[in-house]
FITORMI-276326 format. One record per residue: z negated, x, y negated of N, C-alpha, C, O in turn; residue number from 1; residue in one letter. Coordinates in steps of 0.001 Angstrom, whole numbers, plus 524288, in hexadecimal, padded with zeros to 5 digits. Layout:
+-------+-------+--------+-------+--------+---------+-------+-------+--------+-------+-------+--------+-----+------+
:   nup : neast : nnorth :  caup : caeast : canorth :   cup : ceast : cnorth :   oup : oeast : onorth : seq : type :
+-------+-------+--------+-------+--------+---------+-------+-------+--------+-------+-------+--------+-----+------+
:     Z :     X :      Y :     Z :      X :       Y :     Z :     X :      Y :     Z :     X :      Y : NUM :    A :
...
+-------+-------+--------+-------+--------+---------+-------+-------+--------+-------+-------+--------+-----+------+
END
This chain:
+-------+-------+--------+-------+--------+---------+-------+-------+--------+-------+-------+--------+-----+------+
:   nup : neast : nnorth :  caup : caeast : canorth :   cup : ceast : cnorth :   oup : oeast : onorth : seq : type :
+-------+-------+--------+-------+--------+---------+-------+-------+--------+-------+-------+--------+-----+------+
: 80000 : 8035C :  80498 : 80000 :  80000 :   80000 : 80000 : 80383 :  7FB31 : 7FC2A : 80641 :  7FA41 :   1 :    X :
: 80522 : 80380 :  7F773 : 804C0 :  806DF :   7F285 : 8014A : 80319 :  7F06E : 80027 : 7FEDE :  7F269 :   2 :    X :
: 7FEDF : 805FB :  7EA08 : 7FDDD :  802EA :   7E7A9 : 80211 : 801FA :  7E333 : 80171 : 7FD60 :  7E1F6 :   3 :    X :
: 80551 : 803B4 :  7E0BC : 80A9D :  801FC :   7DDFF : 80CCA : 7FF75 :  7E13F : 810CF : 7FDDA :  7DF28 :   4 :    X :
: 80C88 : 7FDC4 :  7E61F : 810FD :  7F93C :   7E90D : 80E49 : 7F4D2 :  7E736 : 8097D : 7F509 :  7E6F4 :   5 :    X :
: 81071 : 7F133 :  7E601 : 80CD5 :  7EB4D :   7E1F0 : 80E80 : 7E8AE :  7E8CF : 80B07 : 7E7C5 :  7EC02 :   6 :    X :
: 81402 : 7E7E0 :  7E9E5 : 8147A :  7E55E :   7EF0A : 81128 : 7E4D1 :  7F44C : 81035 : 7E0C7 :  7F6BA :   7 :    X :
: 80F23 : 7EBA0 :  7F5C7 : 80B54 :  7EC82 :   7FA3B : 8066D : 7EC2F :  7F8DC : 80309 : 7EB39 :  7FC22 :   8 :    X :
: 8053E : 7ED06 :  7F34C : 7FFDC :  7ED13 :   7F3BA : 7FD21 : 7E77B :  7F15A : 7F870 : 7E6CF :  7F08C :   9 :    X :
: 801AC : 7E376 :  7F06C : 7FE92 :  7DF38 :   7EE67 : 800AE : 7DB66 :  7F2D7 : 7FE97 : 7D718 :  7F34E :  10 :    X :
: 804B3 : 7DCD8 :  7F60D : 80768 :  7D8F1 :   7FA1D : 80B14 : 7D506 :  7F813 : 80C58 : 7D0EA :  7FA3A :  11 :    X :
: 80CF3 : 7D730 :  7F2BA : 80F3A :  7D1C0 :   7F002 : 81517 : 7D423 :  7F02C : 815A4 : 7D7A0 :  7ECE8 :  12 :    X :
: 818C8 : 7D345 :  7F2A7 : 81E23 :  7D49F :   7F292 : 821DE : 7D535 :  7ED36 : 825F8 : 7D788 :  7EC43 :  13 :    X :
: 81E30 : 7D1C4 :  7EA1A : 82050 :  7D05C :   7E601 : 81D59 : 7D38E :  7E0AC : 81F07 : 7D321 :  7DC30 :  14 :    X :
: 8198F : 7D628 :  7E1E1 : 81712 :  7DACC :   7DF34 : 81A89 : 7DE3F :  7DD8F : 81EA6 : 7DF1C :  7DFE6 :  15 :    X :
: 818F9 : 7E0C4 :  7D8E3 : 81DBE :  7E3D1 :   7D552 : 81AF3 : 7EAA5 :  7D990 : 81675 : 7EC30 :  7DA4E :  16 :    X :
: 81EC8 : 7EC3C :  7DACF : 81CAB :  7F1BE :   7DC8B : 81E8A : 7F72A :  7D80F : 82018 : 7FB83 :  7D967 :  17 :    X :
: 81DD9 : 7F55E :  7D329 : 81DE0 :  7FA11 :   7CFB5 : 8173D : 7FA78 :  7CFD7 : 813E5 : 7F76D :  7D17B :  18 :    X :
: 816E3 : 800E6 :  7CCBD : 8120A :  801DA :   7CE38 : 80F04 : 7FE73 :  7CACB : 8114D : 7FC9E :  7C6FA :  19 :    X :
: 80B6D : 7FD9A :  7CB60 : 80751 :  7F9F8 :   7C861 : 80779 : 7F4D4 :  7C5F6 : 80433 : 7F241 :  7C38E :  20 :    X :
: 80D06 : 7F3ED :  7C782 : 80F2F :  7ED48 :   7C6DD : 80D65 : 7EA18 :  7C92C : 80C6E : 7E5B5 :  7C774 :  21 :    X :
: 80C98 : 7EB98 :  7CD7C : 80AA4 :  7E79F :   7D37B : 80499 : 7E777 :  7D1C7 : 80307 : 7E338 :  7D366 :  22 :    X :
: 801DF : 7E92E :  7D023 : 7FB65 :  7E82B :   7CEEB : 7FB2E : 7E3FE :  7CA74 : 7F7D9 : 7E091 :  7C9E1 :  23 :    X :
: 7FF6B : 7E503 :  7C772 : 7FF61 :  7E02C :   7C298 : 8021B : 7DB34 :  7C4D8 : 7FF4C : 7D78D :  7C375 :  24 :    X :
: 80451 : 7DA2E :  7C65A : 80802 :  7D602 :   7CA8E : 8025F : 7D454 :  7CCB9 : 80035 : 7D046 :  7CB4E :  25 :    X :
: 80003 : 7D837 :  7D0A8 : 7FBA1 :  7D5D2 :   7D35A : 7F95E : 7D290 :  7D191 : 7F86F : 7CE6A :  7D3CF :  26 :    X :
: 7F7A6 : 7D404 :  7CC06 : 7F2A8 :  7D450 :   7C7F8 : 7F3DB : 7CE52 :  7C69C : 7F190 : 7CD60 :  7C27E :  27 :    X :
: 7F610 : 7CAA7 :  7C818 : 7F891 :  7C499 :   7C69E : 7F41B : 7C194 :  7C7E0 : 7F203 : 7C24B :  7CC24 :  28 :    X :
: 7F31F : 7BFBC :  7C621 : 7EE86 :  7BA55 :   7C7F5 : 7F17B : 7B54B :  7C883 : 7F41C : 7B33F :  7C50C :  29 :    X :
: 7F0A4 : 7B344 :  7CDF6 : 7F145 :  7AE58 :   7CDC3 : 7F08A : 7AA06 :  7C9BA : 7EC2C : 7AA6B :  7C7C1 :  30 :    X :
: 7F319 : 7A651 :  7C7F1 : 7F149 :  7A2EC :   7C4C0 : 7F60D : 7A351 :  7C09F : 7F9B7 : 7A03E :  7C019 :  31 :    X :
: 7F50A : 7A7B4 :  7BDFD : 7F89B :  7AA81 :   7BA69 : 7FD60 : 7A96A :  7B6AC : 7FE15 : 7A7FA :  7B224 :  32 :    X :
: 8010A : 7AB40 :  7BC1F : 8064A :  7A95E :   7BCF3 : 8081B : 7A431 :  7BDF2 : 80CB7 : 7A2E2 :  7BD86 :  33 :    X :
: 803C5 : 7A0B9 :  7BF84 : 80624 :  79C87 :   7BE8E : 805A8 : 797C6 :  7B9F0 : 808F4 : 794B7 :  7B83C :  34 :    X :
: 8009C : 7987A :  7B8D3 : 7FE6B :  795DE :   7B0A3 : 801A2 : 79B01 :  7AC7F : 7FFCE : 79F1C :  7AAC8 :  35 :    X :
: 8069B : 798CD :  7ABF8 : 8092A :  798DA :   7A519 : 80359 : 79B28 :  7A138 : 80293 : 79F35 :  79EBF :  36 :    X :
: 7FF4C : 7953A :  7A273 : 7FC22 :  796FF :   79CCC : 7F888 : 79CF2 :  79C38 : 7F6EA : 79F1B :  7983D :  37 :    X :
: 7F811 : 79E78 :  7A1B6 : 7F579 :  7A2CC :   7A2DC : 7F72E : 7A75A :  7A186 : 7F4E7 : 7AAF9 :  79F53 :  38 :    X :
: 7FC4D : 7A6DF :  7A353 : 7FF7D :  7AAD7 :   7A166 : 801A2 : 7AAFC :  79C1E : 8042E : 7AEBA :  79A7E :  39 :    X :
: 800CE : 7A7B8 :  799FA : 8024E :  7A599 :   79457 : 7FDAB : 7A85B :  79183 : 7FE2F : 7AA59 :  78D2A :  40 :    X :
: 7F90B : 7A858 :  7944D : 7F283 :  7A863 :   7914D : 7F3EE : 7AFDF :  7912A : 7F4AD : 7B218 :  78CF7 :  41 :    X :
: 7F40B : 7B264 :  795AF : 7F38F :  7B7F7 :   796DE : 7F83F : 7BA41 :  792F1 : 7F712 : 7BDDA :  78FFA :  42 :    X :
: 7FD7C : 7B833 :  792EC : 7FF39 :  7BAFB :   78F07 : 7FC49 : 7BB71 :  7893E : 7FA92 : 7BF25 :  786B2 :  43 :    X :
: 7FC98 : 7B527 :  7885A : 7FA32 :  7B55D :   7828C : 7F521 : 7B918 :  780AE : 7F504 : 7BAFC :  77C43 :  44 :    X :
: 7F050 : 7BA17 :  78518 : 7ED55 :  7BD2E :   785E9 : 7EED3 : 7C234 :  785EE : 7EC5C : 7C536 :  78319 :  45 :    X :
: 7F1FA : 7C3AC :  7883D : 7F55C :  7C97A :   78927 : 7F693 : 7CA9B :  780BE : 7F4F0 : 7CDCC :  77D8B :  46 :    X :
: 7F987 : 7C6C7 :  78093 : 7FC8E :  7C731 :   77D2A : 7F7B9 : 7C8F5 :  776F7 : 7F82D : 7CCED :  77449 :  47 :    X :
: 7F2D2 : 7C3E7 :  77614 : 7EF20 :  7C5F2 :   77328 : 7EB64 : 7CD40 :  773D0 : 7E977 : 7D014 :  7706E :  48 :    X :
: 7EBE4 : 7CDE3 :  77A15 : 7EA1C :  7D236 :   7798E : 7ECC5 : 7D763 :  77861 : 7EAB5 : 7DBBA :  7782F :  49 :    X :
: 7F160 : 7D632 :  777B0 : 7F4B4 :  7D97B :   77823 : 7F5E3 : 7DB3B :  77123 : 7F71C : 7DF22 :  76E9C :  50 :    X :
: 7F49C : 7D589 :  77033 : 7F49E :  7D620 :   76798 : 7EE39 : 7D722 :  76612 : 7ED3F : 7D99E :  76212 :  51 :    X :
: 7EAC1 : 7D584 :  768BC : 7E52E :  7D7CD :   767B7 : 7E740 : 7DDC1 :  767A3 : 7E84C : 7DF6B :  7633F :  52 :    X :
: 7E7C0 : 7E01B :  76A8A : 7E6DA :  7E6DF :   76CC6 : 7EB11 : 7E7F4 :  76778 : 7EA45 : 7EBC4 :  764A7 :  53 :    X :
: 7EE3E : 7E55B :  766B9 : 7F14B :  7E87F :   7619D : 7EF3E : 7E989 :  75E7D : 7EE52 : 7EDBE :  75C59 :  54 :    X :
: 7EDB6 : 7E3A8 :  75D74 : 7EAA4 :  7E331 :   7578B : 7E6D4 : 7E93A :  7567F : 7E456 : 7EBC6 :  759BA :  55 :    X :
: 7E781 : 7EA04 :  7517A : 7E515 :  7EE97 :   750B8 : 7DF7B : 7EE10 :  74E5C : 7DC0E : 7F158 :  74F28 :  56 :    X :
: 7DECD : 7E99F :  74B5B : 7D8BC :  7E90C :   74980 : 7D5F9 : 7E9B9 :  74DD3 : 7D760 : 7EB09 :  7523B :  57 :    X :
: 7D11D : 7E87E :  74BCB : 7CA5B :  7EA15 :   74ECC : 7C784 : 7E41C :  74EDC : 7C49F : 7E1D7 :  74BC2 :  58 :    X :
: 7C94F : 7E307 :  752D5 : 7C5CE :  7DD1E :   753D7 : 7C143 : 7DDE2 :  75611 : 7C07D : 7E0AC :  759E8 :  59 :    X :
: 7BD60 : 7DAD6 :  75329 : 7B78E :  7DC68 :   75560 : 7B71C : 7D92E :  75A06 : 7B2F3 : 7D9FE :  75C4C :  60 :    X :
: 7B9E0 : 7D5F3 :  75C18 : 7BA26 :  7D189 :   76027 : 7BE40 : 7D362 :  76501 : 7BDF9 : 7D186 :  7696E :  61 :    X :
: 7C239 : 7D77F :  76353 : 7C5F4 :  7D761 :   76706 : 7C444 : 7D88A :  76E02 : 7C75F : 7D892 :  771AE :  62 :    X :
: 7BEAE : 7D961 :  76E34 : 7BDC0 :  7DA0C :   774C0 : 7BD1F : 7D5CF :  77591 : 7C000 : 7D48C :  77934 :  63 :    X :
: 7BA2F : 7D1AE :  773CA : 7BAAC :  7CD31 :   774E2 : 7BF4B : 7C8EA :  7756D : 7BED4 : 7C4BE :  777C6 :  64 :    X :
: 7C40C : 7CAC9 :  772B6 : 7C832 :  7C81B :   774B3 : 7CB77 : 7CB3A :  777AA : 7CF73 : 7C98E :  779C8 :  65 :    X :
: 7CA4A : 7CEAD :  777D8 : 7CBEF :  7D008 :   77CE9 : 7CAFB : 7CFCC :  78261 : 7CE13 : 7CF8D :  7860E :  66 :    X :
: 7C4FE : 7CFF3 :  78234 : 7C199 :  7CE47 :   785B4 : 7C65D : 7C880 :  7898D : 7C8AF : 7C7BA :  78DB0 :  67 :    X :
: 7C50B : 7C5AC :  7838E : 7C526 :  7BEA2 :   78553 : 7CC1C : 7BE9E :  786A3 : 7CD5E : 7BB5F :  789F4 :  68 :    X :
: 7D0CE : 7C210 :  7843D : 7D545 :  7C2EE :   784F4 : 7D4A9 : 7C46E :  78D94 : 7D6B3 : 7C1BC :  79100 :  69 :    X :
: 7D272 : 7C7A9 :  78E1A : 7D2B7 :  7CA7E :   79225 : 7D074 : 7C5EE :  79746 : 7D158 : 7C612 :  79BFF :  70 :    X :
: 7CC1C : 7C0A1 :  792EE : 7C9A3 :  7BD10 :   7972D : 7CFBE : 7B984 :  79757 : 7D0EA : 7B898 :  79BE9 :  71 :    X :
: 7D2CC : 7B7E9 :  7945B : 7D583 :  7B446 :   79278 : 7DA5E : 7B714 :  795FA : 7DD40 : 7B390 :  79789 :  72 :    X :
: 7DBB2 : 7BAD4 :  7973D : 7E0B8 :  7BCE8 :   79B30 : 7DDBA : 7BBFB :  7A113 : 7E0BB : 7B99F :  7A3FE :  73 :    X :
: 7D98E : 7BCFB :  7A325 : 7D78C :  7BCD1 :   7A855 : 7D756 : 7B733 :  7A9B9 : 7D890 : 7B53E :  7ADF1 :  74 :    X :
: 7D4D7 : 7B3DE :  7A3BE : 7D515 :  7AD72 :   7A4FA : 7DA75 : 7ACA3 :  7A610 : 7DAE2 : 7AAA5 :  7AA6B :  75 :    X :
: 7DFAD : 7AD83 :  7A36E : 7E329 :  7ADAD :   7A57D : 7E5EE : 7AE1C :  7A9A0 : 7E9DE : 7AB9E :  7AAD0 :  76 :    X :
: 7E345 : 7B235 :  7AC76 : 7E6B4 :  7B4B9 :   7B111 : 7E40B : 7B169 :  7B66B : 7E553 : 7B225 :  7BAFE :  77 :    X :
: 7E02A : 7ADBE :  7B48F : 7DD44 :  7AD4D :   7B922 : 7DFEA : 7A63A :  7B8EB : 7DE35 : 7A28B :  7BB80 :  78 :    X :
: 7E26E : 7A629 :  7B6BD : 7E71A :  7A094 :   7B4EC : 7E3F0 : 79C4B :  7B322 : 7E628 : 79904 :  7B068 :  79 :    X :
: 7DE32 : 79B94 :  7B45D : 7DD11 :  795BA :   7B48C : 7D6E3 : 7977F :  7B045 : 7D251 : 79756 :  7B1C1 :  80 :    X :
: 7D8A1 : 798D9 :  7ABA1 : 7D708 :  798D1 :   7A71D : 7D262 : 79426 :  7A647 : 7D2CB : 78FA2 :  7A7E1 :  81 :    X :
: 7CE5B : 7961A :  7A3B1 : 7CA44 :  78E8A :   7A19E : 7CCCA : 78F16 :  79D85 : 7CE46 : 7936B :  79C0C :  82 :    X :
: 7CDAE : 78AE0 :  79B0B : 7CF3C :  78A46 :   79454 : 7CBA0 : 78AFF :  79174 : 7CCC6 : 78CD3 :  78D28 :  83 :    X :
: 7C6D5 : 78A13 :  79265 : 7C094 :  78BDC :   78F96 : 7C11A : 79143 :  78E8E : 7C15C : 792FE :  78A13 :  84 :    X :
: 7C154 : 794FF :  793FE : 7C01B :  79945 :   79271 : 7C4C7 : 79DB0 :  78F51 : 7C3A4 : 7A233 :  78E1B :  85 :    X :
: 7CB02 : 79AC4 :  78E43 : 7CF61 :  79B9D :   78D14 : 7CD73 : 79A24 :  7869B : 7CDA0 : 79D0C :  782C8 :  86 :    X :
: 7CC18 : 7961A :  786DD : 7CB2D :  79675 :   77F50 : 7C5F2 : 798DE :  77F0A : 7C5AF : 79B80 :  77B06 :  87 :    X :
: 7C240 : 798FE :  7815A : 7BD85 :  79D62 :   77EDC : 7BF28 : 7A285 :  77E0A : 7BD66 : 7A4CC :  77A2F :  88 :    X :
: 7C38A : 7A5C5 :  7823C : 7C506 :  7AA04 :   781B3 : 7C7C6 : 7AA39 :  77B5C : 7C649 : 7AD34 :  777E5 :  89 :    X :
: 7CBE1 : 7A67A :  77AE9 : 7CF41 :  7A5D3 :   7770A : 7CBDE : 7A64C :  77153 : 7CDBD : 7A8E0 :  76DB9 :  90 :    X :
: 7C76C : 7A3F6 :  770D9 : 7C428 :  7A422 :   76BF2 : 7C1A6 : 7A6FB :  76A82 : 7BFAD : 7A7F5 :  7663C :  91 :    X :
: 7C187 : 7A979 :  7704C : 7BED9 :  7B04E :   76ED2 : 7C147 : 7B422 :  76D0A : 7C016 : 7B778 :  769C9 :  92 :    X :
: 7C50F : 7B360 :  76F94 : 7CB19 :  7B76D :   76D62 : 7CC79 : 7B72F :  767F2 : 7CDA7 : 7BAAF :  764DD :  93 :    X :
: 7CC15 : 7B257 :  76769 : 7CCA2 :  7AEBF :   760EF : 7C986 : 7B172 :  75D99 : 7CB50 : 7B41F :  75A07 :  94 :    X :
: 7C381 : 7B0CB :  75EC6 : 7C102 :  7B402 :   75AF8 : 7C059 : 7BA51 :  75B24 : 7BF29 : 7BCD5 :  75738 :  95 :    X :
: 7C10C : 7BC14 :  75EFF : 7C110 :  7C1A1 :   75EB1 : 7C624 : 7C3A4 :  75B1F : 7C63C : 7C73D :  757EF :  96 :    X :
: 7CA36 : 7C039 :  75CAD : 7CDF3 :  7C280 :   75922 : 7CECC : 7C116 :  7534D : 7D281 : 7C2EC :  750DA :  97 :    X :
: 7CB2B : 7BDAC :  75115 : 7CB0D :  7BB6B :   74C8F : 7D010 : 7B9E9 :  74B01 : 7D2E8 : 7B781 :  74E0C :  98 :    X :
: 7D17C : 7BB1B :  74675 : 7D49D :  7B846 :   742A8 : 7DA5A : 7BDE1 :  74207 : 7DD16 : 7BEDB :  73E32 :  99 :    X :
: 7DA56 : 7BFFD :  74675 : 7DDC7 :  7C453 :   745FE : 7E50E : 7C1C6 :  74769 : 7E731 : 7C159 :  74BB3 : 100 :    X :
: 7E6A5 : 7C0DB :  74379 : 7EB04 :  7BED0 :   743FC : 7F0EF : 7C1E8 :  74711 : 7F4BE : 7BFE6 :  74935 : 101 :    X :
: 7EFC4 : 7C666 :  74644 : 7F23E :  7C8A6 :   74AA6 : 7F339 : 7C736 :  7501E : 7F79D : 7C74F :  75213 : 102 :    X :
: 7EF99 : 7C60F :  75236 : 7ED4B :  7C2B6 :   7580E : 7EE56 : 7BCD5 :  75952 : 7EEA0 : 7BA95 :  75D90 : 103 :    X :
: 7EED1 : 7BB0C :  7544C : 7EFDC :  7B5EE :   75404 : 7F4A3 : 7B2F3 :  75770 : 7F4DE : 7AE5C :  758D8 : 104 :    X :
: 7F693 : 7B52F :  757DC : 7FBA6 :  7B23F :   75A65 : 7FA27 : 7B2D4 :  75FBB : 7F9FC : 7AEAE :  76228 : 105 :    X :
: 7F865 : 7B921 :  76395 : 7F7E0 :  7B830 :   767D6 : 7F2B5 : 7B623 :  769DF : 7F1B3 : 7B5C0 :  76E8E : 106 :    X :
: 7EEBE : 7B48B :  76519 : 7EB27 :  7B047 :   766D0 : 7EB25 : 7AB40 :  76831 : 7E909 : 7A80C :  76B17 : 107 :    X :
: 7F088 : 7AC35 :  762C5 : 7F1AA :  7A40F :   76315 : 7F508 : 7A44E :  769C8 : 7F58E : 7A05B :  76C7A : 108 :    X :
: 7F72E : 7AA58 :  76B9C : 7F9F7 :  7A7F7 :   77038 : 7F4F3 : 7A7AB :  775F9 : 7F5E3 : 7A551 :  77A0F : 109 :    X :
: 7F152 : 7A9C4 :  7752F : 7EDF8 :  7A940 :   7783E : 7EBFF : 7A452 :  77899 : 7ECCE : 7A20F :  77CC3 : 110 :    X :
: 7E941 : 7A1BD :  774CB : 7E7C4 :  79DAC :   7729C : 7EC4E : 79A17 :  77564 : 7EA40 : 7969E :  77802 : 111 :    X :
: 7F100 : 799FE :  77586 : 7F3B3 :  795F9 :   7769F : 7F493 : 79627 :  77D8C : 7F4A0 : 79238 :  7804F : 112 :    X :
: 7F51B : 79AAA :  77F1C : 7F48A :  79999 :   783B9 : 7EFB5 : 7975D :  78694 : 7F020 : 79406 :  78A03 : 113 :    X :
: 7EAE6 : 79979 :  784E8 : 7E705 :  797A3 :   78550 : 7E625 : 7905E :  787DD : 7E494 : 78E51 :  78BEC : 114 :    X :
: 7E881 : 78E58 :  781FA : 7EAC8 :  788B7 :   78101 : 7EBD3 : 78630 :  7861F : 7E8F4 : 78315 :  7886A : 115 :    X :
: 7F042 : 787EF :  7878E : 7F40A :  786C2 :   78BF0 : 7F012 : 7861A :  78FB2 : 7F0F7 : 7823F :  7926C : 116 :    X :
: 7EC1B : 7885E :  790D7 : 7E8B7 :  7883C :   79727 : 7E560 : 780DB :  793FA : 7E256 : 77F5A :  79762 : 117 :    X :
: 7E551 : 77DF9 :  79095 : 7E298 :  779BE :   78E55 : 7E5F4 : 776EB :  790E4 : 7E3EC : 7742A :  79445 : 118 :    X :
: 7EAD4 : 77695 :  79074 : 7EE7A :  7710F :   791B8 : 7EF4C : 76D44 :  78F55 : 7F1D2 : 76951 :  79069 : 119 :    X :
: 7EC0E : 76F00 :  78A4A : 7EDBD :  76999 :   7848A : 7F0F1 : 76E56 :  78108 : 7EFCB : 772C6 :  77F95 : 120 :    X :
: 7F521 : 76B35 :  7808E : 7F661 :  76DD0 :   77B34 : 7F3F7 : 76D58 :  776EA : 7F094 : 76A2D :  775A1 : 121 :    X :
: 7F652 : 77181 :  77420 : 7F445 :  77384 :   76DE0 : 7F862 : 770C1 :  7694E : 7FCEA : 77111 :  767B9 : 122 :    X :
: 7F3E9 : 76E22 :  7687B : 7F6C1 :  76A67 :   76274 : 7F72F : 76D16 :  75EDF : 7F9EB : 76B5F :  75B4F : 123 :    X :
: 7F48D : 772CF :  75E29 : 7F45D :  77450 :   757A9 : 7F048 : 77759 :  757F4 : 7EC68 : 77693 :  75AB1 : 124 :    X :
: 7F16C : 77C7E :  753D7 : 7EC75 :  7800E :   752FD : 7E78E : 77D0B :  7525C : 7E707 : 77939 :  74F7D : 125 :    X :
: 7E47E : 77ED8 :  754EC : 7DE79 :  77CF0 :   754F1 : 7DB28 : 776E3 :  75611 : 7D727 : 774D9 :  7545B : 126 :    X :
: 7DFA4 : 77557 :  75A39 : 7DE9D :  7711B :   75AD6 : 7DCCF : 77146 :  76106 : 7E016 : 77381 :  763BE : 127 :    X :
: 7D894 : 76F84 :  763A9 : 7D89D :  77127 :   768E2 : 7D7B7 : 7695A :  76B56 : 7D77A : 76850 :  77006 : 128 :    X :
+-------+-------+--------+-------+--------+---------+-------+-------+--------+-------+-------+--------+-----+------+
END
């Protein structure tokens, strides 16, 4: 059994056998791939942490949304999300990142995926 063979060493025929491809392939959680909103939630998540780490200011809060960023991708991956604990994360993130408008857009996209796991639509900013 190599360990760069993704095929022999995970038994999946369909495993990528470049080196270290097949451990990320593995790395899939059930659930996942098949909820849109999950995968909808992990990008948008991907996507805020990815403009946090740019951002160049000094947020006195940023472990804490990162923290709650890092709870908000695992709630994700595990597909079957509470909506409770999807907006507590979200308000924490909210205030750690204050009023930094830079961030704004990939909050509002977090925030909206978020949404999607409710099943009522959204009439309008700030209306729940």
């Amino acid at each position: 059994m190599l360990a760069n063979d993704g095929a022999r060493l995970w038994g999946d025929p369909d495993a990528l056998s470049v080196e270290g491809a097949a451990v990320v392939e593995a790395r899939r959680v059930a659930g996942t791939d098949d909820d849109p909103r999950a995968a909808e939630l992990r990008r948008a998540v991907a996507r805020l942490r990815r403009d946090l780490a740019a951002h160049p200011a000094e947020l006195p809060d940023r472990a804490i949304a990162d923290d709650e960023l890092a709870a908000l991708d695992a709630m994700a991956r595990t597909g079957a999300p509470e909506l409770h604990r999807l907006r507590r994360s979200l308000l924490l993130i909210a205030g750690a990142l204050g009023s930094v408008s830079a961030l704004g857009s990939a909050l509002t996209g977090v925030r909206a995926a978020i949404d999607q796991f409710s099943g009522a639509p959204r009439t309008g900013i700030g209306r729940d």
